[in-house]
N, CA, C and O atoms as a printed pandas DataFrame, in Angstrom:
     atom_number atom_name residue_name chain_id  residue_number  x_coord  y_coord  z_coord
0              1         N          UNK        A               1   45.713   -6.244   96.317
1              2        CA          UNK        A               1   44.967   -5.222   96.984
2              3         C          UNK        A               1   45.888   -4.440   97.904
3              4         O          UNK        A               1   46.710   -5.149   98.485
4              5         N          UNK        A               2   45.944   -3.024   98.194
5              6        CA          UNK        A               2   46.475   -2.260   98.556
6              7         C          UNK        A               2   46.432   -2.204  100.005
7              8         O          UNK        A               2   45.262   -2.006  100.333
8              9         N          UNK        A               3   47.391   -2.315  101.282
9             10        CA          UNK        A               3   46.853   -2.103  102.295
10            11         C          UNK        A               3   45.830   -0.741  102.895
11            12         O          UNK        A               3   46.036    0.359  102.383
12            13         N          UNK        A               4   44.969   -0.839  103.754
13            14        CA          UNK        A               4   43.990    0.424  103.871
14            15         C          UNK        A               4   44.101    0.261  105.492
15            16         O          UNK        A               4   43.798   -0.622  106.294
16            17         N          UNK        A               5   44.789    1.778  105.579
17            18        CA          UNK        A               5   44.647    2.282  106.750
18            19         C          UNK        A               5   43.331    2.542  107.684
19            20         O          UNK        A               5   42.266    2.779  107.114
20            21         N          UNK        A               6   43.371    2.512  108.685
21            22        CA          UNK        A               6   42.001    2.815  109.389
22            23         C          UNK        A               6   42.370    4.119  110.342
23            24         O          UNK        A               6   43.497    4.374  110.766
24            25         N          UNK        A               7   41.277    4.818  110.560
25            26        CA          UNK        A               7   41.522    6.009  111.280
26            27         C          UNK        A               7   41.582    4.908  112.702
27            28         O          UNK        A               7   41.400    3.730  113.007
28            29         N          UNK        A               8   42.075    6.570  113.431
29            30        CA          UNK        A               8   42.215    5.678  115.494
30            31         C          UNK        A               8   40.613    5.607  115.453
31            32         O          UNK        A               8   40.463    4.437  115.807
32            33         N          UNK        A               9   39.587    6.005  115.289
33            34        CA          UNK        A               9   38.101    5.991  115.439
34            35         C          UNK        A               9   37.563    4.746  115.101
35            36         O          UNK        A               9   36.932    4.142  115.968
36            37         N          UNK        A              10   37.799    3.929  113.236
37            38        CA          UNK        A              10   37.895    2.990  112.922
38            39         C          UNK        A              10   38.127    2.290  113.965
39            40         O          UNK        A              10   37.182    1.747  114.539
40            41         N          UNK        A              11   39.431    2.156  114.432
41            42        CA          UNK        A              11   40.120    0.990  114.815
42            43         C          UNK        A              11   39.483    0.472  116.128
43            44         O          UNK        A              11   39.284   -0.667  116.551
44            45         N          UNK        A              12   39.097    2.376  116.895
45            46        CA          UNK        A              12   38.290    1.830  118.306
46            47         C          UNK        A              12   36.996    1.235  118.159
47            48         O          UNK        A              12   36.491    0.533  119.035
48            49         N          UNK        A              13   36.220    1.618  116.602
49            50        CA          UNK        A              13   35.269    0.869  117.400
50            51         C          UNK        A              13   35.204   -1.086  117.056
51            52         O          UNK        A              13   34.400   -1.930  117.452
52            53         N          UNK        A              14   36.260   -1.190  116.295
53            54        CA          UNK        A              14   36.502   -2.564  115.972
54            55         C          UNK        A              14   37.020   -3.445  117.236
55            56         O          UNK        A              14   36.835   -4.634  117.495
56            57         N          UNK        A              15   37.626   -2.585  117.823
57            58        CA          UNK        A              15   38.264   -3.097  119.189
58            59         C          UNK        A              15   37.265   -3.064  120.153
59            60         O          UNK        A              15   37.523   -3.616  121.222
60            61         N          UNK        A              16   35.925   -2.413  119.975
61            62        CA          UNK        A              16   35.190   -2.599  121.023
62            63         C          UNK        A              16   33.641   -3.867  121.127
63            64         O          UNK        A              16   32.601   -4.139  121.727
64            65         N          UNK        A              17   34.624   -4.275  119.954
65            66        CA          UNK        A              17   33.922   -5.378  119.833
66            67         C          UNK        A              17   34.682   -6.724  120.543
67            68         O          UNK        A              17   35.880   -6.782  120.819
68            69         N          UNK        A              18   33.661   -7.801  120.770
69            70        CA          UNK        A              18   34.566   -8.681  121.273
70            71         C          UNK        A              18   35.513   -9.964  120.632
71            72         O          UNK        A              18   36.430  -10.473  121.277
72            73         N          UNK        A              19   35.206  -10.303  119.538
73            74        CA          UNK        A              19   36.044  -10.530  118.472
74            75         C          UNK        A              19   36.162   -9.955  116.983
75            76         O          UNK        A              19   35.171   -9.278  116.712
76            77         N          UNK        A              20   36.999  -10.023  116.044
77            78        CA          UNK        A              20   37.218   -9.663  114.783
78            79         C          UNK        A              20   37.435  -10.630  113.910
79            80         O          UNK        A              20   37.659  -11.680  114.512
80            81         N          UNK        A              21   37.471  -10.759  112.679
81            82        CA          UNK        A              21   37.836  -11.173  111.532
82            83         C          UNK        A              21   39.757  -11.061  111.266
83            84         O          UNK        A              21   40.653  -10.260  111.528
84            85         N          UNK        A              22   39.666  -11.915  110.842
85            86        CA          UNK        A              22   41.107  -11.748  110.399
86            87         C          UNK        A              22   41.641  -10.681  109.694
87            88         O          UNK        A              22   42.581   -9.948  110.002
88            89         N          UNK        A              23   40.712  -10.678  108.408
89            90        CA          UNK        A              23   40.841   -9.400  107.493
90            91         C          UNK        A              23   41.177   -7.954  108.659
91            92         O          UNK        A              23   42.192   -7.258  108.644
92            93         N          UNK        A              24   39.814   -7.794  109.732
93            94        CA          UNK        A              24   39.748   -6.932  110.364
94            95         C          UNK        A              24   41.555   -6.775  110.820
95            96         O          UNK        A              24   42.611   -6.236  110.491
96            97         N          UNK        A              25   41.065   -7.486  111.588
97            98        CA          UNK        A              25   42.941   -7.706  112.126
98            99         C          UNK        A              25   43.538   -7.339  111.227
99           100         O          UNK        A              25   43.869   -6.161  111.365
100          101         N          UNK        A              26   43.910   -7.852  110.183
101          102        CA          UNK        A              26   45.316   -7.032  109.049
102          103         C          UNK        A              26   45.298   -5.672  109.167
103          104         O          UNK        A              26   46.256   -4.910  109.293
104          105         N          UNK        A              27   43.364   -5.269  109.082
105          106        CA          UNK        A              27   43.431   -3.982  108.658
106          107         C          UNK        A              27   44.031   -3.371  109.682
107          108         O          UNK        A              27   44.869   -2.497  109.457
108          109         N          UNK        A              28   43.685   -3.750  110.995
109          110        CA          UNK        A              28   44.156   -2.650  112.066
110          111         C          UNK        A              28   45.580   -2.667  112.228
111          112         O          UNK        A              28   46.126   -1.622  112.583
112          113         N          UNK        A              29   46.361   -3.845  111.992
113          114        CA          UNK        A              29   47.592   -3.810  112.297
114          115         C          UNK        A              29   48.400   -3.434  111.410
115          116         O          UNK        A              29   49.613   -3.301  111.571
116          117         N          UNK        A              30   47.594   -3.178  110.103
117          118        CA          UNK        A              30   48.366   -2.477  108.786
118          119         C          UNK        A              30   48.999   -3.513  107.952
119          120         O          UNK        A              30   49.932   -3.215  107.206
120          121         N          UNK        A              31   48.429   -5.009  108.056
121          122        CA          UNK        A              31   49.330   -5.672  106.884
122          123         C          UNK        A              31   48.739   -5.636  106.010
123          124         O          UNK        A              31   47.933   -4.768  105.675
124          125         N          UNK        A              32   49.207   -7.114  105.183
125          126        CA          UNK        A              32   48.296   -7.379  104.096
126          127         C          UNK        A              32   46.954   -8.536  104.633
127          128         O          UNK        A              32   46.750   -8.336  105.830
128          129         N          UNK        A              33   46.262   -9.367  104.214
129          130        CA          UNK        A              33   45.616   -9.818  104.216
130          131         C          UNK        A              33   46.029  -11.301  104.591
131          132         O          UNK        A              33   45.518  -12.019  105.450
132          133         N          UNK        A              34   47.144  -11.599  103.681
133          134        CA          UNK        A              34   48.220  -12.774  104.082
134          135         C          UNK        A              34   48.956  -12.655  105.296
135          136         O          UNK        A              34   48.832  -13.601  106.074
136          137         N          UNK        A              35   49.854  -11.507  105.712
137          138        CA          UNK        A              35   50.201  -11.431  106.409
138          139         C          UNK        A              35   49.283  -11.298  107.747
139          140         O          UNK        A              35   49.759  -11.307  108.882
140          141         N          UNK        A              36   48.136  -11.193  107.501
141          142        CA          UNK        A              36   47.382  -11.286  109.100
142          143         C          UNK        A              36   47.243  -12.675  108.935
143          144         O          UNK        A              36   47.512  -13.427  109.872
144          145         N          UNK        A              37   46.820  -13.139  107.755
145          146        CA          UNK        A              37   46.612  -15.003  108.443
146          147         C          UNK        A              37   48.221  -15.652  109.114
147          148         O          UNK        A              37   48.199  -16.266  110.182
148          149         N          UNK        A              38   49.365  -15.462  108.464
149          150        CA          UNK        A              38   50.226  -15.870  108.501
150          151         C          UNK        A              38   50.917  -15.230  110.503
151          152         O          UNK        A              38   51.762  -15.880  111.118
152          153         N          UNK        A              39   50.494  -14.379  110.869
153          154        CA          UNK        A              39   50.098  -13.726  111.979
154          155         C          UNK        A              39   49.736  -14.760  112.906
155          156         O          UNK        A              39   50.467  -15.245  113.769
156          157         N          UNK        A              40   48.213  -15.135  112.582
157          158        CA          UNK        A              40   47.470  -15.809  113.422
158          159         C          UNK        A              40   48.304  -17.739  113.336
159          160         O          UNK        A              40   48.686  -18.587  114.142
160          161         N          UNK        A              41   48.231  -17.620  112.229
161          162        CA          UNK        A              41   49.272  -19.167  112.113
162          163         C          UNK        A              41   50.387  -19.520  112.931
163          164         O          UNK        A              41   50.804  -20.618  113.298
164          165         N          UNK        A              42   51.028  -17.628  113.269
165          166        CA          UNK        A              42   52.076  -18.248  114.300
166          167         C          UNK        A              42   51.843  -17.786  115.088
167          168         O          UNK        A              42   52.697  -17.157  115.712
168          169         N          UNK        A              43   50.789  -17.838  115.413
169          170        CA          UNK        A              43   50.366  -17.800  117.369
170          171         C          UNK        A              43   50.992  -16.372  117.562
171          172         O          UNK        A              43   51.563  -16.341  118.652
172          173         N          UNK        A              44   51.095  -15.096  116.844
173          174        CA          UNK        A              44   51.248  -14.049  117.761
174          175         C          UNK        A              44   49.938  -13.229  118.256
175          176         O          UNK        A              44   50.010  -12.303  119.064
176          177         N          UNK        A              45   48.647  -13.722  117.624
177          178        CA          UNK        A              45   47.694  -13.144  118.128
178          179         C          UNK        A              45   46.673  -14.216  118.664
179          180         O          UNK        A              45   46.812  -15.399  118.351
180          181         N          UNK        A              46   45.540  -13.748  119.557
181          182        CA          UNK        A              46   44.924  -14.846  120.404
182          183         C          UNK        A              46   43.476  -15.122  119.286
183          184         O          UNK        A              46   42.787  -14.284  118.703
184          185         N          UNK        A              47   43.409  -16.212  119.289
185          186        CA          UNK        A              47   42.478  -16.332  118.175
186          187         C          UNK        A              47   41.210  -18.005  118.783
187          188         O          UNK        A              47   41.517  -18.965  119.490
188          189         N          UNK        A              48   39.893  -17.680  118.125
189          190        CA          UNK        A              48   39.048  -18.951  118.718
190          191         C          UNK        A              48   38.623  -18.855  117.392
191          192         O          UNK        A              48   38.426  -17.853  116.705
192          193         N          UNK        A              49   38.450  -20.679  116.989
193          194        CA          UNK        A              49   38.027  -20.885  115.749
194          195         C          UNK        A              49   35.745  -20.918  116.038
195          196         O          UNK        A              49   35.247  -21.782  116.759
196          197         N          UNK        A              50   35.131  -20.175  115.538
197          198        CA          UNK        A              50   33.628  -20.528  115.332
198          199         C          UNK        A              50   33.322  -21.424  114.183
199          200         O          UNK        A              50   32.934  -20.847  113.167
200          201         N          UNK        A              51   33.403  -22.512  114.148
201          202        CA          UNK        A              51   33.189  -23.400  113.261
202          203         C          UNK        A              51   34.084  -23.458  112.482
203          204         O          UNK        A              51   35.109  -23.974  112.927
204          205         N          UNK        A              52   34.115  -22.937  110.900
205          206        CA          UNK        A              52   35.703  -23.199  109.925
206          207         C          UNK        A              52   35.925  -21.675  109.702
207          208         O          UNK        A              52   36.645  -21.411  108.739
208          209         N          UNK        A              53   35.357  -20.444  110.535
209          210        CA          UNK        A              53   36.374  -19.200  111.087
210          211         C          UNK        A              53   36.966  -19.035  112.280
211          212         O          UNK        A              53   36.709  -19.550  113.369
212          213         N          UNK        A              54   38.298  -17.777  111.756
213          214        CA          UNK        A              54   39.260  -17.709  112.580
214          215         C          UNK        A              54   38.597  -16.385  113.307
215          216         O          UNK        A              54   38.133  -15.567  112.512
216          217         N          UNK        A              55   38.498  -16.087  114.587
217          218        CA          UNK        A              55   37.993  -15.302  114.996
218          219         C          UNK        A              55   39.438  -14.863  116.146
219          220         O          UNK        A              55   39.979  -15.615  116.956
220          221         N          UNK        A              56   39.768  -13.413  115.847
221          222        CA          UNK        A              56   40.631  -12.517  116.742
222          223         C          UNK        A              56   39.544  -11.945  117.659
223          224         O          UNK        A              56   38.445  -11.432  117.446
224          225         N          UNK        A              57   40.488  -12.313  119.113
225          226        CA          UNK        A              57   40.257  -12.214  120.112
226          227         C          UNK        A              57   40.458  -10.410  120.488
227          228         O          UNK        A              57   41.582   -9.925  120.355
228          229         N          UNK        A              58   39.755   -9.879  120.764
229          230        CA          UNK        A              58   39.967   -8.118  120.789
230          231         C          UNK        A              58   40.843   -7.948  121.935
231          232         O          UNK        A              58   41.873   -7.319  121.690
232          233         N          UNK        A              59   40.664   -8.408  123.282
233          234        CA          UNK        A              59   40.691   -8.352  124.554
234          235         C          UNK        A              59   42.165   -7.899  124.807
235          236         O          UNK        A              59   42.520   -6.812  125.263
236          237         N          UNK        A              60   43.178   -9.248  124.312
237          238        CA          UNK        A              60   44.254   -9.685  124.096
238          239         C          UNK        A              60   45.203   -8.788  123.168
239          240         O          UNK        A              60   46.389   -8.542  123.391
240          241         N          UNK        A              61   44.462   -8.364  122.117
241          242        CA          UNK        A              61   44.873   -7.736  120.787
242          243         C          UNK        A              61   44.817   -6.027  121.413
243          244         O          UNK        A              61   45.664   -5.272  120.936
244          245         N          UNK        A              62   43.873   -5.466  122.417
245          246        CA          UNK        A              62   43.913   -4.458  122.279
246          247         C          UNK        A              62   45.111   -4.140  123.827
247          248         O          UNK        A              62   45.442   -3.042  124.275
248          249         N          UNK        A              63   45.496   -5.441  124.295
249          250        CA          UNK        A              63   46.717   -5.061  125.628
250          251         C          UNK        A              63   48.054   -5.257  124.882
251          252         O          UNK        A              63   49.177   -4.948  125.283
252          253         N          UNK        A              64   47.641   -5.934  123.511
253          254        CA          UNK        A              64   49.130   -5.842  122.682
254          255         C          UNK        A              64   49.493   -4.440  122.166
255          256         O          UNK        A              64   50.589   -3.941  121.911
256          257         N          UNK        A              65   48.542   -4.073  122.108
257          258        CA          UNK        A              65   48.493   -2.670  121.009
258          259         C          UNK        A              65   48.590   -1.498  122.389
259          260         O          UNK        A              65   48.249   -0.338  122.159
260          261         N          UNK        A              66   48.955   -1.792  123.466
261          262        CA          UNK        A              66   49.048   -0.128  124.140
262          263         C          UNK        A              66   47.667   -0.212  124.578
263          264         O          UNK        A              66   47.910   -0.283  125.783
264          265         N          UNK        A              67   46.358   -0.260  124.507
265          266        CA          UNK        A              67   45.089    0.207  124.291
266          267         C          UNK        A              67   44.529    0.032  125.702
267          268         O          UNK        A              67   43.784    0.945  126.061
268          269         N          UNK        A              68   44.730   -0.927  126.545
269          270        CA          UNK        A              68   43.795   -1.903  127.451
270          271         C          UNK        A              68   43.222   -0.631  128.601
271          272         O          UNK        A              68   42.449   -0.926  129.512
């Protein structure tokens, strides 16, 4: 699957949520799908598991990104 860009509009209102999906995450940061899990595996993004999902932390993710 092809990576898919998100507009800045996209991305804000994903960020104005208080967590994301992993997928979400790739999308915003522009990887692949692997590369966002492989991301979260090495601890560069803040993440809380809800049962057996990985849930990205926005808060954290949007003071990495310039955004806060």
């Amino acid at each position: 699957m092809a990576k898919t860009g998100l507009s800045r509009l996209e991305i804000e209102r994903l960020l104005a949520q208080p967590v994301i999906t992993v997928d979400e995450y790739a999308r915003v940061i522009r990887a692949s799908r692997n590369g966002g899990y492989d991301a979260v595996h090495r601890g560069e993004v803040a993440t809380i598991k809800v049962g057996r999902k990985i849930k990205v932390l926005t808060g954290p993710l949007r003071r990495q990104l310039g955004m806060a």
